[in-house]
N, C-alpha and C positions, 0 to 999 in steps of 0.2 A: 321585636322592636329593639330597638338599641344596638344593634350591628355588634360587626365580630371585635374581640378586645385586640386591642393592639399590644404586641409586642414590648418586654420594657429593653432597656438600651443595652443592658450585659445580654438580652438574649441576641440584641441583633448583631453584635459585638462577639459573640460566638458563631452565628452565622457567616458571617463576614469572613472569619479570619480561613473556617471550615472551607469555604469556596474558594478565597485565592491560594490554600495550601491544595486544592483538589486540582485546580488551575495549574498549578505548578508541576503536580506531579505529570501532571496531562502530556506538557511541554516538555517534561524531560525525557518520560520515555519515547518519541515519536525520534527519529531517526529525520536528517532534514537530503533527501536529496535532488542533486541540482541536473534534470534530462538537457543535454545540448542536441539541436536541430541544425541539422545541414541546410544550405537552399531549397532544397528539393522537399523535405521535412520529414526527411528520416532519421532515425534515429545516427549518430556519430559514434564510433568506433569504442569511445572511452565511457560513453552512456551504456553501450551492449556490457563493456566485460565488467561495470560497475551490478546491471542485473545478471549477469549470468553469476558473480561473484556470491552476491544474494540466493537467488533462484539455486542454485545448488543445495543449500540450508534448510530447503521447505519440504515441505512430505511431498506435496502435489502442486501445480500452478494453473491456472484458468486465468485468461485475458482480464474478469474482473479482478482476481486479488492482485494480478499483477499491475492493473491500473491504480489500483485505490493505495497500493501501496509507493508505487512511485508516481502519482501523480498525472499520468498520462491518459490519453482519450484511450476506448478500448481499442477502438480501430488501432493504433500505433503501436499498443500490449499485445495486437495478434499477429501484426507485421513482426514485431521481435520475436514473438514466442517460435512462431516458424524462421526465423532466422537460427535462434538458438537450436530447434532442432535439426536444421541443415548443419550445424559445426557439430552437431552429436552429442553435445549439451545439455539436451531433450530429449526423452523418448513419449513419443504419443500414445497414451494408452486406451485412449476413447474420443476417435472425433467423432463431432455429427456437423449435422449443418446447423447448430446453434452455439454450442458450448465445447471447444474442447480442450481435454486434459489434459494434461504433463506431469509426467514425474522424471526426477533428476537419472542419469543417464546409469551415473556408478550403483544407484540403490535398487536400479530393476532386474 
């Protein structure tokens, strides 16, 4: 009986500040970038070497970390991905018909 005690105000005033400096940190490290789409909706010339620019940097790449990280459906992360390894950009180290990998061309 009697419910849970409520919080007193320096506690929620410690809370408060906890989350918008966790908020903050959140926003700063996140990287904001901006994919440009042709007519047709492919990716544009200056989106590809902005991820290849990238994609070179990672150990490995898969259509999801490449979606999540630039923002793109996967379908369009595996259109680039095999673009990039047609410039040699890429080398494919395991396809299947579900998932497959990349690692950057100079580290293989």
């Amino acid at each position: 009986m009697g419910g849970k005690k409520r919080p007193t105000i320096s506690q929620l005033e410690k809370r408060m500040r906890r989350e918008r400096e966790a908020a903050k940190k959140k926003t700063k490290e996140r990287k904001t970038y901006e994919m440009k789409l042709t007519s047709k909706g492919f990716l544009t010339e200056v989106s590809l070497d902005q991820i290849a620019g990238e994609v070179v940097k990672m150990p490995y790449v898969t259509p999801y970390v490449l979606a999540s990280k630039f923002g793109l459906k996967i379908s369009r992360a595996k259109v680039a991905l095999r673009e990039l390894e047609s410039r040699g950009i890429l080398v494919a180290v395991d396809k299947n018909r579900r998932v497959p990998i990349y690692i950057p061309a100079k580290s293989s």
